[in-house]
N, C-alpha and C positions, 0 to 999 in steps of 0.2 A: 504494500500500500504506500501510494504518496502523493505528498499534497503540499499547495504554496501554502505558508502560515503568515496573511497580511499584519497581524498583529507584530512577526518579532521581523517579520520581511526577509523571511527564510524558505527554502525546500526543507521539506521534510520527509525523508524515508524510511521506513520499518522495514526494515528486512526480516526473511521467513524466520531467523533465528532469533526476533522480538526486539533486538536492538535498533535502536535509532539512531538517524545519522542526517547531520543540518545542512546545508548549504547556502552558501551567500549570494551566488548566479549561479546561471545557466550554464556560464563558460566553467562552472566546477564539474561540470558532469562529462567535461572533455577528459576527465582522468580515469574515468569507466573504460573497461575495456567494452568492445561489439557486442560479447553475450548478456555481461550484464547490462548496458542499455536496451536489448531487446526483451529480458525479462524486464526489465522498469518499462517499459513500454507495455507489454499485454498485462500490467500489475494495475490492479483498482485505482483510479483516479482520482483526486478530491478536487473541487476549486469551488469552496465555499463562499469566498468574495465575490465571484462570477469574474474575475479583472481576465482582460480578452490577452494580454499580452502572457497569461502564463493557458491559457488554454490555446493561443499561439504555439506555445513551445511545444505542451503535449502536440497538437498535430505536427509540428515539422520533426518530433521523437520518431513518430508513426509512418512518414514519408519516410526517412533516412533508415530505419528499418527496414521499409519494404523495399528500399536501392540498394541495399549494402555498405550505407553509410557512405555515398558519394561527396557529401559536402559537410559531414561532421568529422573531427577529428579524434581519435578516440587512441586510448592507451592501448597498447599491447602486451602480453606478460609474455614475461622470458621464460627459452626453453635454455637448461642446461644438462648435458648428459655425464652422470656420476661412474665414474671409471670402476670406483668400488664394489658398485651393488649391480647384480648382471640380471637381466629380464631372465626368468626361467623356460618361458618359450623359447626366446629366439635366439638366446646366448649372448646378445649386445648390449651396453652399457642401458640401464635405466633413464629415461628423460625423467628430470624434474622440474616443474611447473611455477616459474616463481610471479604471483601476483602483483602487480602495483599499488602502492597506496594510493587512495583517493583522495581529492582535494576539499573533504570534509572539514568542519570549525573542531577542533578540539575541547571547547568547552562544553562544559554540561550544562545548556541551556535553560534546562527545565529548574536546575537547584537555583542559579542567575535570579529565574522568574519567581521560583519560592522566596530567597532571601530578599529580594527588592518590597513584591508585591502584597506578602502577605504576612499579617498580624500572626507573630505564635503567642497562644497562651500557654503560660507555664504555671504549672500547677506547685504552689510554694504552700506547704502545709494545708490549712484551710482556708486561705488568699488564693485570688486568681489575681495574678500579674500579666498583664496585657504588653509584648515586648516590639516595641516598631523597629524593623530592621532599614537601616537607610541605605542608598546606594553608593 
């Protein structure tokens, strides 16, 4: 699932394995390699705001999918073959797959938006202390 978030003016992605991952543009999703932009492409779409310039991007996601990515640029992950470990079929060195990082925000947005936005109460014996977090 993913979706623009107008509130923090970010992409937002879930990946199958529950974790979330932000982005600040469009041009972050050049770090994707082809397959994963094609699973982000047939993945649930949100655009809550209705804003035409991010339902833009999903369709030109959906065009360069269906070209093979003629006009997007997109990461590619390295092959390296390990002289160590031998295929047991075929007797030649193993390929190993090495990923790219993507051009994700590093912070954890969501704790950002807890500490800024929202009152904790903390419960101090039989007092409720009302604690305002600033930014």
């Amino acid at each position: 699932m993913w979706a623009f978030d107008p509130e923090w003016n970010m992409w937002v992605v879930k990946r199958n394995s529950g974790v979330s991952e932000y982005y600040k543009s469009v041009h972050d999703f050049n770090s994707w390699t082809k397959v994963d932009l094609a699973e982000l492409s047939s993945a649930p779409f949100h655009n809550p705001s209705e804003d035409p310039s991010t339902s833009n991007f999903k369709r030109f996601l959906d065009r360069q999918v269906k070209e093979n990515f003629s006009r997007m640029i997109s990461a590619r992950a390295l092959y390296r073959k390990d002289k160590e470990i031998m295929d047991p079929k075929s007797g030649e060195p193993m390929k190993i797959i090495i990923w790219p990082t993507t051009k994700q925000q590093k912070e954890n947005l969501s704790l950002n938006t807890f500490v800024r936005y929202i009152l904790i109460i903390w419960n101090y014996g039989r007092t409720m202390m009302k604690l305002s977090m600033l930014p």
